[in-house]
C-alpha positions in Angstrom: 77.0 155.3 151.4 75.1 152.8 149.6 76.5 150.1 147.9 75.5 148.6 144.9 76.2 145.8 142.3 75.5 145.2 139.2 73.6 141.8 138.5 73.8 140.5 134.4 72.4 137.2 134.0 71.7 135.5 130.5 68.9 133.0 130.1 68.4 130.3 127.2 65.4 132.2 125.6 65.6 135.1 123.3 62.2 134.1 121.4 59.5 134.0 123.3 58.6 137.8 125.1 56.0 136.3 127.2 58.8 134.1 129.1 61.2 136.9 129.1 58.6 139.1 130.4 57.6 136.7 133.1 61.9 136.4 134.7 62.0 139.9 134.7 58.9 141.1 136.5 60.2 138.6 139.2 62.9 140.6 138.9 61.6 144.1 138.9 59.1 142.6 142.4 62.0 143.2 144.8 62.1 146.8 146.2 64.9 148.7 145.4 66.0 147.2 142.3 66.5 148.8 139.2 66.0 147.0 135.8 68.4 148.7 133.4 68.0 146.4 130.1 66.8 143.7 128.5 68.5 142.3 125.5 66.5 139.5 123.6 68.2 137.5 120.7 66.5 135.2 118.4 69.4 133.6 116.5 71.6 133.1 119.8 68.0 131.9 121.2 69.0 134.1 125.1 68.2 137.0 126.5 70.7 139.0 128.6 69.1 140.8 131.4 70.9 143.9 133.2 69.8 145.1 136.5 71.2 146.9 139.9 70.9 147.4 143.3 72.0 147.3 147.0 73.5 143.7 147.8 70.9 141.7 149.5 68.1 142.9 147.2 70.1 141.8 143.6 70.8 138.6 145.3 66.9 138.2 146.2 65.9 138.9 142.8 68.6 137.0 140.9 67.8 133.9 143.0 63.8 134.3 141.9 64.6 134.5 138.4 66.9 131.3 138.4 63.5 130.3 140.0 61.4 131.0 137.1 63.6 130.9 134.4 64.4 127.2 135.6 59.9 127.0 135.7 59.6 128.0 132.2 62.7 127.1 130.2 63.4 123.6 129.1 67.2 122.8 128.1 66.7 119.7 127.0 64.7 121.4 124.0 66.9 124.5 123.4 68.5 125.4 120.7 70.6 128.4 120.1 74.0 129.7 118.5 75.3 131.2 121.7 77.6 128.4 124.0 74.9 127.5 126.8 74.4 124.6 129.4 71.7 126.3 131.3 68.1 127.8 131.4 69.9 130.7 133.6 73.6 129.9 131.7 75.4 132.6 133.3 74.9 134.9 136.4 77.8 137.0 137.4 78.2 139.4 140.0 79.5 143.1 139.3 81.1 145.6 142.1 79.3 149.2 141.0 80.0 151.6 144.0 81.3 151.6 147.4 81.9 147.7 147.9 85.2 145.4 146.6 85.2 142.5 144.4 86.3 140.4 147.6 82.6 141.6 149.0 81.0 140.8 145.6 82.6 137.4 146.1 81.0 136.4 149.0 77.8 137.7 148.1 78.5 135.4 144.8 78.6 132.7 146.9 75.9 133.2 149.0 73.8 133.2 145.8 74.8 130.1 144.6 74.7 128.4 147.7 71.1 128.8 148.0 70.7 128.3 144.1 71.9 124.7 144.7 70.9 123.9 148.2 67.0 125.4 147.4 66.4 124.8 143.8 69.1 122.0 143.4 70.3 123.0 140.3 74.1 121.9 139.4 75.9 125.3 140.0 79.9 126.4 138.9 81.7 129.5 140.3 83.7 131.2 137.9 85.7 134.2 137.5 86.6 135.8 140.6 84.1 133.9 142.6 86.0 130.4 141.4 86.7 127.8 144.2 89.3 126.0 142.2 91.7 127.7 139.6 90.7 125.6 136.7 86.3 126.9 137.4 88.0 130.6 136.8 87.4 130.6 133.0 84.0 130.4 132.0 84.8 128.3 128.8 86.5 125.7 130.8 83.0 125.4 132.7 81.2 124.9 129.9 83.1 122.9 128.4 81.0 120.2 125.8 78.0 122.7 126.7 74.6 121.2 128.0 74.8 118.1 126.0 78.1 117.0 128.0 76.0 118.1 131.2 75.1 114.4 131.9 78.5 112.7 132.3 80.6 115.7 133.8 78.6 116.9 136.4 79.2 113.3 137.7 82.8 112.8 137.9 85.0 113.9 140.9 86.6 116.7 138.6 83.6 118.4 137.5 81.2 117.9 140.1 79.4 121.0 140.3 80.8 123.5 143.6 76.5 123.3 144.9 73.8 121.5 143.8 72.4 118.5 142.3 75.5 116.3 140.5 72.8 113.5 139.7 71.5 113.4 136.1 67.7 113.7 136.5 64.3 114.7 135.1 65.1 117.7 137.0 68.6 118.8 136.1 67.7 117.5 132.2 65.3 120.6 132.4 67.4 122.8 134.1 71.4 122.4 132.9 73.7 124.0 134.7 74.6 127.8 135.6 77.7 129.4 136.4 77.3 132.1 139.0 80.5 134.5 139.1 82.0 137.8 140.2 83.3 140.0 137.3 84.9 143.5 136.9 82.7 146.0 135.4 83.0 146.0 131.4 82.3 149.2 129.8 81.3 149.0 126.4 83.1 152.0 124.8 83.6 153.2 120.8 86.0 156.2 119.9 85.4 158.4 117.0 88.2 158.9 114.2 88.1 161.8 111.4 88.5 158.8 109.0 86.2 156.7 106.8 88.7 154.0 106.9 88.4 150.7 108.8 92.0 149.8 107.9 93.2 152.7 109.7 90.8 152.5 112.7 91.8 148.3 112.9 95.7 149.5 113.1 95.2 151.6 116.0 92.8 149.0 117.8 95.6 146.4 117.2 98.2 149.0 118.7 95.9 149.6 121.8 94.3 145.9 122.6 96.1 143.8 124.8 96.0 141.2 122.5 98.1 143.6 120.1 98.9 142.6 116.6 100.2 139.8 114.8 103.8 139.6 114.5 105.1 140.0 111.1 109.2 139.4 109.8 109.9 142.9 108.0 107.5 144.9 107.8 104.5 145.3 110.1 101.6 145.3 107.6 103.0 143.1 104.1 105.6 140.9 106.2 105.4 137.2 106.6 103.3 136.5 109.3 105.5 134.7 112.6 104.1 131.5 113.4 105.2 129.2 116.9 106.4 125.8 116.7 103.1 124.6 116.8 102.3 126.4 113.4 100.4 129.4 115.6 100.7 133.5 114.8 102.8 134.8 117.2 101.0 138.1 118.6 102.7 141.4 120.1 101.2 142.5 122.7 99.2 146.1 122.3 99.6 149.4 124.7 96.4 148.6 127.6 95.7 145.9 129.9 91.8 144.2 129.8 91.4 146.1 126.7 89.5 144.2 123.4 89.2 146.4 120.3 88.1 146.4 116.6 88.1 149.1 114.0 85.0 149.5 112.1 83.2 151.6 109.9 79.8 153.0 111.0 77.3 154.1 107.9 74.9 155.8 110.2 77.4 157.7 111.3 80.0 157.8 108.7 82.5 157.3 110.7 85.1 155.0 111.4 85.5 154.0 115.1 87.5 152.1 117.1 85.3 149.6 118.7 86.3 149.0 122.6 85.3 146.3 125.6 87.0 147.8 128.3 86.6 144.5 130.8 88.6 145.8 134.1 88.1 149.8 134.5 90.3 149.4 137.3 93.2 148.2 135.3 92.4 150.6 131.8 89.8 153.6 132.8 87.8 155.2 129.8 90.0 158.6 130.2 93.7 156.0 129.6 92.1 154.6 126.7 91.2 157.4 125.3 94.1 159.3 125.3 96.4 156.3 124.4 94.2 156.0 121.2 94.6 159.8 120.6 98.2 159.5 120.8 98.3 156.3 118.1 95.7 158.5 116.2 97.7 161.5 116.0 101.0 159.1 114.9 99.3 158.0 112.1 98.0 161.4 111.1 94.5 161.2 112.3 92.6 163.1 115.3 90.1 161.5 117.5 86.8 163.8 117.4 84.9 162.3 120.1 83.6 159.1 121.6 80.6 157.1 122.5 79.3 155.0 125.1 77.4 152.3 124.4 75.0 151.2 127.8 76.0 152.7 131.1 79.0 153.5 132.8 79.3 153.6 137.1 80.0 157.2 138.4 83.1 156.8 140.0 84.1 155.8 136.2 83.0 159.5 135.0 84.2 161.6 137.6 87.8 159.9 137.1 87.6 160.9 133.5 86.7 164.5 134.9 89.1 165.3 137.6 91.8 163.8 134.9 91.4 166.4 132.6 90.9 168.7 135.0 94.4 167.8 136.4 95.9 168.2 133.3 94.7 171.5 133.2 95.8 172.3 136.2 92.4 172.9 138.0 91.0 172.1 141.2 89.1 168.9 141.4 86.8 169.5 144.7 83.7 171.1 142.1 80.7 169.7 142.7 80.0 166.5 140.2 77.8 168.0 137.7 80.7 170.1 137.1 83.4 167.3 136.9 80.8 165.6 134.6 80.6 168.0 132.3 84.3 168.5 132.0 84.4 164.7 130.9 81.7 165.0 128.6 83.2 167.8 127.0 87.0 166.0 126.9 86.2 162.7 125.7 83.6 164.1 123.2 81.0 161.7 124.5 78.3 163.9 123.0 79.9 164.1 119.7 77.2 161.6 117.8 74.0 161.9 120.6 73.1 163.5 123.6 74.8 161.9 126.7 72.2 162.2 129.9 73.9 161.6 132.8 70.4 160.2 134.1 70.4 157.9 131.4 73.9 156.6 131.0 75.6 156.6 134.8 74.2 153.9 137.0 73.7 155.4 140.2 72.1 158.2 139.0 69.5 155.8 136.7 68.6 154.3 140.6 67.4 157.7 141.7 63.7 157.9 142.5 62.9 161.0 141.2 59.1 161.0 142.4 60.3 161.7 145.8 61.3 165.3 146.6 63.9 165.8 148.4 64.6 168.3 151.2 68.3 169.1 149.6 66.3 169.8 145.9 63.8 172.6 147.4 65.5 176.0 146.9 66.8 178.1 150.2 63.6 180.1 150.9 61.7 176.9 150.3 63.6 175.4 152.9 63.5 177.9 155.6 59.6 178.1 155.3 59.4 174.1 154.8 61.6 174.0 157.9 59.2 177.0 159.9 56.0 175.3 159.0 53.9 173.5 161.3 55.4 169.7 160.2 57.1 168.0 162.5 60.1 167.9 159.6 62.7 168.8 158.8 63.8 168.8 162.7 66.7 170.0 164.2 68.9 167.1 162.9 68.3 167.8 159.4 69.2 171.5 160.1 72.0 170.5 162.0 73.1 168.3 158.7 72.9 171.4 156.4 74.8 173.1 159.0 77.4 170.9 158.9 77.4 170.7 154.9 77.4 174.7 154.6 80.8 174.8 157.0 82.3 172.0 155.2 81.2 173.7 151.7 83.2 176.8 153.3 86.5 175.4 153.7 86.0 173.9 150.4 85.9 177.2 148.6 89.0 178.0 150.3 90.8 175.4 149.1 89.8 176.0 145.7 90.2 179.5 145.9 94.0 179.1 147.0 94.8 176.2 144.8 93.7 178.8 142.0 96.2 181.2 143.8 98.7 178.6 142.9 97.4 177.1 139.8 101.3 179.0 138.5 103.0 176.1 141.1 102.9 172.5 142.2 101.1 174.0 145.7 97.5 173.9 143.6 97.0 170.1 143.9 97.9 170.1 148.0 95.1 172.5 147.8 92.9 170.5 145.3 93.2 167.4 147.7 91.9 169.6 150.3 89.3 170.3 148.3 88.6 167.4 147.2 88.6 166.0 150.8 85.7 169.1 151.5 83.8 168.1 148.7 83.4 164.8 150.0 82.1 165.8 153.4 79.8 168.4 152.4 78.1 165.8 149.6 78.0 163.1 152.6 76.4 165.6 155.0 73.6 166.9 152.4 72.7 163.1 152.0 72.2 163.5 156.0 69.6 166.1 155.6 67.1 164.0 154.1 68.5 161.1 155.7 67.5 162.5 159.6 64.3 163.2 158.0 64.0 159.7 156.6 64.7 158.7 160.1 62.3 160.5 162.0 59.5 159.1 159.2 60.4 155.8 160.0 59.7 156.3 163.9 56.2 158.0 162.9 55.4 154.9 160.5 56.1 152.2 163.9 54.2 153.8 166.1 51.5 153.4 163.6 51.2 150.1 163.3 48.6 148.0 164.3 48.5 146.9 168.2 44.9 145.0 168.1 46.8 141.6 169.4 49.8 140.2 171.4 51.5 139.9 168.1 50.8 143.3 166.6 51.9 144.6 169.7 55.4 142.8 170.1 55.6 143.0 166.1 55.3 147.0 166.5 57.1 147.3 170.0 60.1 145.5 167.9 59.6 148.2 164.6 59.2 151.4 167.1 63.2 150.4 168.6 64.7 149.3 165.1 63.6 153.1 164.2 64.9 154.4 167.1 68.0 153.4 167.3 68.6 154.2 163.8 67.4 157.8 164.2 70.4 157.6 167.0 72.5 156.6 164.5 72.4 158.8 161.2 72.8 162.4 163.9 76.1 160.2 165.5 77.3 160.0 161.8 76.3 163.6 161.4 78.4 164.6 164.1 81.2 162.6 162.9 81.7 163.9 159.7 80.7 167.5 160.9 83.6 166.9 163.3 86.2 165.4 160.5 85.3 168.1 157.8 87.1 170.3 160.7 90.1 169.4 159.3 89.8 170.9 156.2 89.3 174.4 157.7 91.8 174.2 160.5 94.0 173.7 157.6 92.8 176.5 155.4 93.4 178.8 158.7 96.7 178.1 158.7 98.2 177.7 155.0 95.0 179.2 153.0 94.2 182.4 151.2 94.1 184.8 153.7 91.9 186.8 151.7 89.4 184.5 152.6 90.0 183.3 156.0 87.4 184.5 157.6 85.2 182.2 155.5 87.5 179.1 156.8 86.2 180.5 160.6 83.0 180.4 159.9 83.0 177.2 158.3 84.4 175.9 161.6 81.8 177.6 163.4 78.9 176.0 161.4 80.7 172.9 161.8 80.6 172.8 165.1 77.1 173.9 165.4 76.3 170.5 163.1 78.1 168.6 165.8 76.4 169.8 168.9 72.9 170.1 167.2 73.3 166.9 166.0 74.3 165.7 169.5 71.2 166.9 170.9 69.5 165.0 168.1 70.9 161.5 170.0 70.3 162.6 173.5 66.6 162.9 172.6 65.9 159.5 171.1 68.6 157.5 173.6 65.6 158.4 176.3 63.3 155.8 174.3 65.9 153.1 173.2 66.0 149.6 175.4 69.3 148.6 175.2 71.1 150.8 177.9 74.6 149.5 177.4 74.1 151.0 173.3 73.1 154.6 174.5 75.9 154.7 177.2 78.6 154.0 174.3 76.8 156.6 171.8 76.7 159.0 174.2 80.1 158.6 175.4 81.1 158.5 171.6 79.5 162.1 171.1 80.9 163.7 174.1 84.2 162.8 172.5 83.5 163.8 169.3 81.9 167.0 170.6 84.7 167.8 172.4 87.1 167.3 169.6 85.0 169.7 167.8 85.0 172.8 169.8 88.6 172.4 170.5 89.2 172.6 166.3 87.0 175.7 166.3 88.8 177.2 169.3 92.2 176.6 167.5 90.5 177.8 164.0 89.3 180.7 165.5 92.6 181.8 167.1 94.3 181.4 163.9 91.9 183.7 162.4 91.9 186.3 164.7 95.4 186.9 164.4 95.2 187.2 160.8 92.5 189.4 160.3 
């Protein structure tokens, strides 16, 4: 599974489109990234940039637009009403999908690393990615902003983690910039069936963590507690990382509670939601809907969907269009505007949808794609889809006796399983294209040039990379064939036995995925170099191939005697 982060640096110009335009085409130059928004802003004189992308490809293109930005931007003529010591002030790090925030860290630190040691610009790690506890908070960073630049960056407490600490022509251009790892903050306004910003601010003080202040008597008119340094004394509000403001919208006419959700780890969308209908419904209002404002990552969504689907006692292994949709619906996200998955969930924005995929034709498409004289989709695509159908099998047992005991706690055991189905079938219909993908890229080496020593060595190198990758997407084929076993084996024994006869012959497709997969590695071992590789893959898929046709042997008996 890929894994991507979320890149959000903000640079001290927000006036002048033709040097905004200029960072982010370097930006949008590196393959595979994504360029979500661009947000200019005249008075705050800075532009905050959003993009997305595997690892190594946002820290390419975040490292060229330091580059330019630090080219055409000139701090020690910038003015602007946003806090700022930098042409590139600020350039955290986001986890998205599939990686940690101890991953993003290091990739944090990687970046600004070669920031300081390349373009020798003064460089501070904050947030997750700070060296030293008091570098965590940005503000403390920033401190005195670029105009204190000069003496701090020079003295043993703030000398910057990498980079230039020398006050030069150079760093006078550049300032400073704080590179960082953050949690994901979704921007995020619920709808009330009020016009009132009073009541929408007393529920936002109930739910933010900051709370409300405290107040002798009563809560609203009462004298206002104060410290004994003469500062309100605040009680703390119902969720963690959560800032909120009521606020009346005109276009709308609505009232809204206003939400920065800044660790969806801590406080999802689908907690804050229903913690604000709760507060809403005390005070005798209802919550009609809500509204996102930007994107959102998937993961995010499909929590919110197998939530409510929980809580109404439904299977959670549908596929995610499904579980989307559920969301949607129960959060009211399409309330005031359309909400397009393609347009507001990351991962789905990153999907190149000029490229057809094999898993997008329909089934007699397929089968005549498959049967046509092109060399693909080969046998390790098919053996892929085989895999996916057997896993999709056990699956719809699951679901179909978690339904049986939708009356009893038995239906979420079953909606795990699902769930656990789900997740191999999705993974081995990524496979189909991916074998495909892999064959393509053996096809495009042996293409290359070979006029020259160089060309030759340059292709000989290109033709192995592709070969042993083609050995390794059917290995992971076979692998997660061979795990989604598991799912059926247990459907054979505990599942509806209405429908066990599906659960056998999704362990019989299973293991067809593993073996035609296996054949898949044997072929392209013959042509890889390294000898000591092929003899651990192909010990590694007699094993898993064996595994495999001992779960459908067991699966099978257990059907037998049932049917």
């Amino acid at each position: 599974m890929k894994q991507i982060i979320e890149c959000v640096p903000n640079f001290s110009e927000g006036r002048d489109m033709s040097i905004i335009k200029q960072i982010t085409n370097v930006i949008e130059s590196v393959d595979g990234i994504k360029l979500l928004d661009v947000d200019p802003g005249a008075a705050t004189n800075r532009t905050v940039v959003t993009f997305v992308g595997e690892p190594n490809e946002v820290i390419e293109a975040a490292f060229l637009a330091v580059k330019k930005a630090s080219e055409l931007i000139d701090m020690s003529k910038h003015k602007g009403a946003h806090p700022r010591f930098g042409a590139t002030d600020v350039c955290p790090l986001i986890p998205v999908s599939n990686i940690t925030m101890e991953e993003t860290v290091k990739y944090a630190h990687k970046l600004a690393q070669r920031i300081g040691t390349e373009l020798n610009i003064p460089i501070f790690c904050y947030e997750n990615a700070a060296l030293t506890p008091k570098r965590r908070n940005l503000a403390s960073c920033r401190s005195g902003e670029y105009e204190a630049l000069a003496k701090r960056i020079t003295t043993d407490e703030w000398k910057p983690d990498f980079g230039s600490n020398v006050w030069d022509s150079h760093t006078m251009r550049t300032g400073a910039t704080a590179v960082g790892a953050r949690n994901f903050l979704v921007a995020y306004n619920i709808n009330l069936n009020t016009t009132s910003t009073n009541k929408a601010n007393s529920i936002a003080f109930d739910v933010r963590e900051r709370g409300r202040v405290k107040r002798e008597g009563h809560p609203v008119t009462g004298k206002i507690v104060l410290d004994e340094k003469g500062n309100k004394v605040y009680e703390p509000g119902l969720l963690k990382c959560v800032k909120a403001i009521g606020w009346y919208i005109e276009e709308y006419g609505v009232a809204q509670i206003s939400m920065n959700l800044t660790d969806i780890s801590v406080t999802p969308v689908h907690v804050a939601f229903d913690t604000v209908c709760e507060r809403a419904t005390a005070a005798g209002l209802r919550v009609t809907g809500s509204e996102l404002v930007g994107v959102m990552p998937l993961k995010s969504i499909l929590d919110a969907g197998k939530y409510f689907l929980k809580k109404q006692g439904r299977s959670t292994g549908i596929a995610d269009s499904e579980i989307i949709k559920i969301a949607v619906k129960s959060l009211g996200l399409d309330e005031l505007k359309p909400f397009d998955p393609k347009k507001n969930i990351i991962e789905y924005m990153m999907e190149d949808d000029s490229k057809k995929k094999l898993v997008d034709m329909n089934l007699v498409e397929f089968c005549h794609t498959t049967a046509s004289e092109a060399p693909a989709p080969g046998g390790g695509s098919i053996a892929a889809y085989m895999g996916s159908l057997g896993a999709a099998l056990g699956t719809m047992v699951a679901n179909l006796t978690a339904h049986k005991h939708r009356h009893t706690e038995k239906w979420i055991e079953y909606s795990d399983w699902a769930e656990k189905g789900k997740a191999y079938h999705d993974e081995l219909l990524k496979m189909v294209d991916e074998d495909t993908n892999a064959f393509n890229k053996i096809m495009e080496a042996f293409g290359l040039p070979k006029a020259n020593d160089e060309e030759k060595a340059i292709r000989t190198q290109a033709i192995q990379d592709a070969t042993k990758y083609a050995i390794e997407i059917p290995l992971k084929t076979m692998k997660l064939c061979c795990d989604s076993m598991e799912v059926m084996l247990e459907m054979a024994k505990t599942g509806l036995e209405a429908s066990i006869s599906d659960a056998g012959v999704g362990a019989l497709a299973a293991r067809a995925g593993v073996q035609g997969a296996f054949l898949n590695v044997k072929i392209n071992t013959g042509s890889y170099n390294d000898k000591d590789f092929v003899e651990k893959v192909i010990k590694e898929g007699a094993e898993i191939e064996k595994k495999a046709i001992a779960i459908e042997k067991e699966v099978l008996k257990l059907v037998e005697s049932k049917i």
